[in-house]
RODREN-555578 format. One record per residue (C-alpha): x, y, z; residue number from 1. Coordinates in Angstrom, 3 decimals, m for minus. Layout:
# RODREN-555578
px  py  pz  n
X  Y  Z  NUM
...
This chain:
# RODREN-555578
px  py  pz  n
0.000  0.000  0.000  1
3.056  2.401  1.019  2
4.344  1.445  m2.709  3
0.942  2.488  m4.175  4
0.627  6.120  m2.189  5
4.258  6.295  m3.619  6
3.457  6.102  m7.150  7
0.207  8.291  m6.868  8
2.301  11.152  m5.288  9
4.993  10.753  m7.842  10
2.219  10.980  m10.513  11
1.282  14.298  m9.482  12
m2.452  13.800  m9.556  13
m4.828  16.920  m9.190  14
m7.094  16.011  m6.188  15
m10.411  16.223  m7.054  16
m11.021  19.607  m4.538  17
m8.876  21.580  m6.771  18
m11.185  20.510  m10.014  19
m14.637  21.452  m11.230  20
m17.179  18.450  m10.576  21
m16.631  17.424  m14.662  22
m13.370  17.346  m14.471  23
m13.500  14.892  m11.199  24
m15.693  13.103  m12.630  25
m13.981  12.415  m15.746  26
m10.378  11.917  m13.935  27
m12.103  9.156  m11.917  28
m13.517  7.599  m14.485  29
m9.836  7.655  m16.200  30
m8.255  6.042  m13.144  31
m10.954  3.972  m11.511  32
m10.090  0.548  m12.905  33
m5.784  1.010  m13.742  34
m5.277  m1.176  m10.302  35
m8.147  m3.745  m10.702  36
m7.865  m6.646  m12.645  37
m9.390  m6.971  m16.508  38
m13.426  m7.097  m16.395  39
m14.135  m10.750  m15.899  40
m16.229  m12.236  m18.517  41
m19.952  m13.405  m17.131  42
m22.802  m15.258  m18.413  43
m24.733  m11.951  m18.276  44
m24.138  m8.108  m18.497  45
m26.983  m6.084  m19.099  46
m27.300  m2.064  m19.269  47
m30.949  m1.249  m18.300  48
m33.037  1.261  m16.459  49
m34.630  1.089  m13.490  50
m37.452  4.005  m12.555  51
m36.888  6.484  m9.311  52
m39.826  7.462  m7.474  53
m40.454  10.817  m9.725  54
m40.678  8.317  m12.425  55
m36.897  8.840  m14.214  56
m35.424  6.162  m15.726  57
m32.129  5.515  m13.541  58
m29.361  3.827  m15.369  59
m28.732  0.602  m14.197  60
m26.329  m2.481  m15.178  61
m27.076  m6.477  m14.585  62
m24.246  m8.706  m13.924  63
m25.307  m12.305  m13.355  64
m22.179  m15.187  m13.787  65
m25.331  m17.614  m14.519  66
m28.244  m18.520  m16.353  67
m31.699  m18.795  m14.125  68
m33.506  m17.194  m10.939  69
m30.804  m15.916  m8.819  70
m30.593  m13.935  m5.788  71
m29.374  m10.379  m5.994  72
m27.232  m7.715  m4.431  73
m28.487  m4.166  m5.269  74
m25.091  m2.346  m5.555  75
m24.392  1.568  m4.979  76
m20.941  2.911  m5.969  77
m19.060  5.108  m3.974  78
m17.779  8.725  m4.784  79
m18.690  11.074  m2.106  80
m22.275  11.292  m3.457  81
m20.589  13.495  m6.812  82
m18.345  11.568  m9.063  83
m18.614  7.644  m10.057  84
m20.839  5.988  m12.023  85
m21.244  2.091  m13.908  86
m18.415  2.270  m15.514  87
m15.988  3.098  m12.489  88
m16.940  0.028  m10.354  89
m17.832  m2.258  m13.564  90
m14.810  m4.632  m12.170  91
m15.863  m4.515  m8.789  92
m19.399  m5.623  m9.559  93
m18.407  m8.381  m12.095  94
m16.102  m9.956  m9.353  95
m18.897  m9.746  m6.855  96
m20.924  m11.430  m8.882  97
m18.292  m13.760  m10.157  98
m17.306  m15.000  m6.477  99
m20.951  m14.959  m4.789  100
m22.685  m16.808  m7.851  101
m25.610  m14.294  m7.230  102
m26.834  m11.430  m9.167  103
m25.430  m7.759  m8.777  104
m27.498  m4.281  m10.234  105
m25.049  m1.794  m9.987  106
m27.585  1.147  m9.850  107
m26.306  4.652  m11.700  108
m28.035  6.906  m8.483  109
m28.365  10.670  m9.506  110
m25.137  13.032  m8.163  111
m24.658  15.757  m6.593  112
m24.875  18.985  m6.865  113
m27.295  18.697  m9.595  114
m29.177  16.651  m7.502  115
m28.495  17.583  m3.980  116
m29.664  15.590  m0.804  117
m31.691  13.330  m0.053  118
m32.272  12.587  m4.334  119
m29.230  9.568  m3.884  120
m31.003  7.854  m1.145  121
m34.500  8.087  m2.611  122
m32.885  6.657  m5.858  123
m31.109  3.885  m3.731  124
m34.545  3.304  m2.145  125
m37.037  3.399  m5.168  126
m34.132  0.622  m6.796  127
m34.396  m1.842  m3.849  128
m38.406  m1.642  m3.442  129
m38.838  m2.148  m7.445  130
m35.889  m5.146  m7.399  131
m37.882  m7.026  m4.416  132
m41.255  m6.716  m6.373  133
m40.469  m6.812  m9.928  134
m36.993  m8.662  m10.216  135
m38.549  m11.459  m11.922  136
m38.620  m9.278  m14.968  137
m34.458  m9.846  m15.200  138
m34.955  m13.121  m14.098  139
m33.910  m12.388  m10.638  140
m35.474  m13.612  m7.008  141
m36.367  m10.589  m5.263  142
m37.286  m12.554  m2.563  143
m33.390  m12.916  m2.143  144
m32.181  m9.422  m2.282  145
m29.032  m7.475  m0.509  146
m27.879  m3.803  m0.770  147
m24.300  m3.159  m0.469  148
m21.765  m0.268  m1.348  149
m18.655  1.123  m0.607  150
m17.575  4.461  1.076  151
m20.834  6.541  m0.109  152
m22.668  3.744  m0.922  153
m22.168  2.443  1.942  154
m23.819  4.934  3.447  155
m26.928  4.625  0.812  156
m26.932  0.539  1.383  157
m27.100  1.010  5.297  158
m29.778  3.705  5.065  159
m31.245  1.085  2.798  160
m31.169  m1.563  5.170  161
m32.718  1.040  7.372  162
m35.740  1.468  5.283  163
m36.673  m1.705  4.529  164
m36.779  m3.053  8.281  165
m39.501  m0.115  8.363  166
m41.490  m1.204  5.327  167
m41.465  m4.858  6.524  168
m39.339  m5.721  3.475  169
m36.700  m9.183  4.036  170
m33.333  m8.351  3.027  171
m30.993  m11.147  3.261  172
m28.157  m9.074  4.092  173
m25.864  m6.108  3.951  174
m22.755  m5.297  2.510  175
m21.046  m2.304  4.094  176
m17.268  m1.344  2.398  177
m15.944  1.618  3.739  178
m18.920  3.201  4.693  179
m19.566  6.715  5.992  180
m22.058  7.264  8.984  181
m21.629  10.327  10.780  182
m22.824  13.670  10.082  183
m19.138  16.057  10.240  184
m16.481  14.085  9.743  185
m15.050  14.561  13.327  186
m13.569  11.092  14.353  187
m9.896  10.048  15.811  188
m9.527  8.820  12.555  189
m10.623  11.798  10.535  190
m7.603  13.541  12.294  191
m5.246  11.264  11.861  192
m5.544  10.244  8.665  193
m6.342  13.648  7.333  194
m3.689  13.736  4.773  195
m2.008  11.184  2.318  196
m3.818  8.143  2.632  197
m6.213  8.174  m0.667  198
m8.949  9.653  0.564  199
m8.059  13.197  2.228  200
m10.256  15.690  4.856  201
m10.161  18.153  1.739  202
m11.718  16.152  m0.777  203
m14.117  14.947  2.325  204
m15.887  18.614  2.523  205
m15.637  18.948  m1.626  206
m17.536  15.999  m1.504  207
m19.987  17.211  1.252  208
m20.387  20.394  0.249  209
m21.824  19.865  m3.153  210
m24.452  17.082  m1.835  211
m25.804  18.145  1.244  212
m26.509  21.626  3.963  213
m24.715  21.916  7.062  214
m28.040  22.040  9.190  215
m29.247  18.434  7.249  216
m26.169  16.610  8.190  217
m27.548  14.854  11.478  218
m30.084  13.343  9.431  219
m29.878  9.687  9.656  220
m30.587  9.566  5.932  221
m27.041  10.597  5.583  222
m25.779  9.306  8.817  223
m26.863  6.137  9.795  224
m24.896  6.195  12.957  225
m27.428  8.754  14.429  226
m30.462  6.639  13.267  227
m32.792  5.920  16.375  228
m32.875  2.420  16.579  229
m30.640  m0.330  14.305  230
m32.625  m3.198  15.855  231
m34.426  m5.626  13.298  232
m32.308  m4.715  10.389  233
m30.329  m7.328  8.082  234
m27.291  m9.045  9.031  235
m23.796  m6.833  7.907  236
m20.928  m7.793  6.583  237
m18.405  m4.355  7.253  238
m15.318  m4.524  5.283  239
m13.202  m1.564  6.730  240
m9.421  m0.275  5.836  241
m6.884  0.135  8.824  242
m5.596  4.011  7.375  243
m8.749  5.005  6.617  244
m10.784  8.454  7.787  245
m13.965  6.592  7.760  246
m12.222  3.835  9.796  247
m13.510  4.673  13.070  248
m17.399  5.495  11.578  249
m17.565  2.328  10.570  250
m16.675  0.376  13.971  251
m18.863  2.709  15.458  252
m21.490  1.627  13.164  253
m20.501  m2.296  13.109  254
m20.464  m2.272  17.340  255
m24.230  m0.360  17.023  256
m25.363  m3.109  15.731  257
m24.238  m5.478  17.348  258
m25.463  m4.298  20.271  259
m29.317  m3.623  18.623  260
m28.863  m7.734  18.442  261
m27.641  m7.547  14.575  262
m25.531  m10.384  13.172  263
m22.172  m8.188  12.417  264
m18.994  m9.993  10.475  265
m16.166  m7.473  10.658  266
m13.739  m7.380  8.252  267
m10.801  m4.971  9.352  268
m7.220  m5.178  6.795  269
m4.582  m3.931  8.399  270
m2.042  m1.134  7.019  271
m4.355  0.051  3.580  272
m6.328  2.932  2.800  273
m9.983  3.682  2.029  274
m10.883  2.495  m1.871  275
m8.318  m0.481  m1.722  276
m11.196  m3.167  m1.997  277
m10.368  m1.606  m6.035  278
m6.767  m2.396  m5.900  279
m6.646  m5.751  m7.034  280
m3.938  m5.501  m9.161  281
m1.875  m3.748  m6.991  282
m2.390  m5.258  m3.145  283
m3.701  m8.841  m2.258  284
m6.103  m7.026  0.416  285
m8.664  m6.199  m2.351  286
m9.034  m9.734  m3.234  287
m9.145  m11.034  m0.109  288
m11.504  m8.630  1.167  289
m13.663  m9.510  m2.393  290
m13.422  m12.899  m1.455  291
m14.648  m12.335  2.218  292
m17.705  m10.230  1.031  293
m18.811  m12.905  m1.676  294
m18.450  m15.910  0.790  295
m20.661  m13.394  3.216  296
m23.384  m13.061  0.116  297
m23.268  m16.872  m0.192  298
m23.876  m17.583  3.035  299
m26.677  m14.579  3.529  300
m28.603  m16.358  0.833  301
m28.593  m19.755  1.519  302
m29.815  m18.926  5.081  303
């Protein structure tokens, strides 16, 4: 990991709080997948649509490594709420999918600031109620259905999680990567790893700045750490990096519920930064943590 921080400074890369939000956007869709391995080849990959509440037709992309009724992990892609879309965690999904033997939708959620808070989550939301009712359409059992993410969505897959304990709707499980759950970004961690470990405290209040108000950030919507109650909700899986800022948010988050009686696996790797679950090429952590996640999903939806 020391090796890769090396090579990023050496490259000289303009953070993404110095650019406008095209020009992060389009440097992160240039870099996303250099570290990962080559997109593995599935039985299925599908570009589709699936409609938010206000009736838009949200870009959305199937990846199934099999033929037949599968279960499925709803999948939100990180990048702060503003940059990231299907094609930045393309090779993330496919190995999901490719290690679980279940179905991932990789849902394109509306950014920010052109769509401001809580527009993500109610996308996130209006793709996990339609993908438990209507799934069969892809050939999919929605009556086996996850949500998962990593760093932001994370955040949008454990407000997820949230919701559907409060509709009454089953989800098998959880997937948590990195997540973010509190409201200013005030933790240990956020101190100590303010500064050359990926993901920086600058960048953090770009990112948080464009999607959401000051005076909306104890919402639980965007922190799920300050939701009411985390009883009832689906079993987690929390895959968390040791240099991190969000480190310490998500063991807050993982010991929460555990204590509201929630099954909690915690997946800590020691000594790399937030983001390296996309590494693949460059660390064995990402693969290992991949591997962790998928046996979770396997597991989840056998249960």
């Amino acid at each position: 990991m020391a090796d890769v921080l090396d090579r990023i400074r050496r490259a000289n890369r303009v953070p993404f709080h110095h650019m406008s939000v095209p020009e992060a956007r389009a440097a992160y869709v240039a870099g996303a997948e250099v570290l990962e391995p080559p997109r593995a080849a599935l039985a299925r990959v599908e570009d589709l649509h699936l409609p938010a509440t206000d009736g838009t037709p949200l870009p959305a992309r199937l990846y199934a490594p099999a033929t037949g009724s599968l279960p499925v992990l709803l999948y939100l892609h990180g990048g702060g709420f503003v940059i990231g879309n299907l094609e930045t965690h393309d090779s993330l999904c496919r190995q999901l999918a490719r290690r679980s033997g279940a179905a991932v939708v990789a849902l394109d959620y509306r950014l920010a600031p052109e769509h401001r808070f809580p527009t993500a989550v109610d996308d996130a939301w209006a793709a996990m109620r339609w993908l438990a009712d209507q799934g069969e359409r892809l050939g999919l059992d929605g009556t086996r259905l996850a949500v998962g993410g990593d760093s932001a969505g994370g955040t949008l897959a454990a407000v997820c999680a949230l919701h559907a304990r409060d509709l009454g709707l089953r989800l098998a499980a959880q997937l948590l990567i990195t997540p973010g759950t509190t409201a200013h970004a005030d933790t240990d961690s956020h101190r100590e790893f303010a500064d050359g470990y990926l993901l920086e405290s600058d960048a953090i209040s770009w990112f948080f700045d464009h999607y959401i108000d000051p005076s909306k950030r104890e919402d639980w919507r965007f922190a799920p750490l300050l939701a009411d109650d985390l009883e009832g909700v689906a079993p987690a899986c929390v895959v968390l990096a040791e240099s991190d800022p969000l480190v310490d948010e998500g063991l807050a988050y993982a010991d929460r519920l555990r204590v509201a009686g929630v099954a909690v696996q915690l997946e800590l790797y020691r000594g790399v930064t937030h983001d390296f679950i996309k590494l693949g090429r460059a660390i064995p952590e990402a693969g290992e943590a991949q591997a962790a996640a998928s046996a979770f999903l396997r597991e989840a939806f056998t249960a």
